[in-house]
C-alpha positions in Angstrom: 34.3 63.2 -26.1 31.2 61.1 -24.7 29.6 61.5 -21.0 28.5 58.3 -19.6 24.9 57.9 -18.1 23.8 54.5 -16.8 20.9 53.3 -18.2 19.0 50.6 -15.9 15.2 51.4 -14.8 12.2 50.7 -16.9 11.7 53.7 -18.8 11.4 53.6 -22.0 13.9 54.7 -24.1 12.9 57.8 -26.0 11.4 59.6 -22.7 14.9 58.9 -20.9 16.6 60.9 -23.9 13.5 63.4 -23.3 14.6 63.7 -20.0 18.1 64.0 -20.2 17.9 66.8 -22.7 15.1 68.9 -20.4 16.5 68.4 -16.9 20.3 69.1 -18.1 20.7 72.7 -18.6 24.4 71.4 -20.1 23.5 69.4 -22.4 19.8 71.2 -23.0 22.8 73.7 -24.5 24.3 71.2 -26.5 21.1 69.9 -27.9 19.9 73.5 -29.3 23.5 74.1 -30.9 23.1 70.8 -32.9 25.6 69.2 -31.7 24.8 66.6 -29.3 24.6 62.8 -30.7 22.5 60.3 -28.1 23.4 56.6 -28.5 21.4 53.9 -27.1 24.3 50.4 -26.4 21.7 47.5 -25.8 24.7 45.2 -25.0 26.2 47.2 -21.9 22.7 49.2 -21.0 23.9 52.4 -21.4 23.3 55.7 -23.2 26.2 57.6 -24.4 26.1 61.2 -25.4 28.7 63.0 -28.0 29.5 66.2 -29.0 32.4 68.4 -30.3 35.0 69.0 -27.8 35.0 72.7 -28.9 31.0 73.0 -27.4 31.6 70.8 -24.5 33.9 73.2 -23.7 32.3 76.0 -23.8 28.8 74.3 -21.8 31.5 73.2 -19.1 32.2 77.1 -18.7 28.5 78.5 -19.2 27.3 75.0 -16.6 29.7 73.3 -15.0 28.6 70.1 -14.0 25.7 67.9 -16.0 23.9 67.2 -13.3 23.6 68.3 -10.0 24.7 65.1 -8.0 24.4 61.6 -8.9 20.9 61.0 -10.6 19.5 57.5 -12.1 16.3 58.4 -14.8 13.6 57.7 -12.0 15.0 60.3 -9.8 15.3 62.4 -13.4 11.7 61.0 -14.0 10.2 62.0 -10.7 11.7 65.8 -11.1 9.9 66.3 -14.4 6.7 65.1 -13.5 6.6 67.3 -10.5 7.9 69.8 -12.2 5.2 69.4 -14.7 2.7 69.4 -12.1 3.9 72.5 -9.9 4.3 74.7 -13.1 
């Protein structure tokens, strides 16, 4: 099972997996179990995330949604630098 997240500013490409891994509480979850896989697709733009149906599962219970809303990474990138800043 893969989630989708567009993939489309100019950030470069290992903060953007930083980020998605430290704003997410979900998939924060998924990466501490070991069992999240992040693929970069140059061709369509686009990062897909996988993991075992089995743990998605169980984040979808513990989380519920991914994010809160619909986020690009500079709305993602603006959080954690004020978060990084106000903490």
């Amino acid at each position: 099972m893969k989630l989708k997240q567009g993939w489309n500013e100019n950030v470069p490409l290992e903060l953007a997996k930083k980020l998605i891994v430290t704003e997410s509480p979900f998939v924060e979850y998924l990466h501490k179990k070991k069992v999240l896989k992040i693929r970069h697709i140059k061709s369509r733009n686009c990062i897909d995330l996988y993991a075992d149906e089995k743990h998605l599962m169980i984040a979808k219970l513990k989380f519920g949604k991914v994010f809160t809303g619909k986020m690009g990474f500079i709305e993602l990138f603006i959080m954690h630098q004020l978060k990084k800043k106000w903490l």
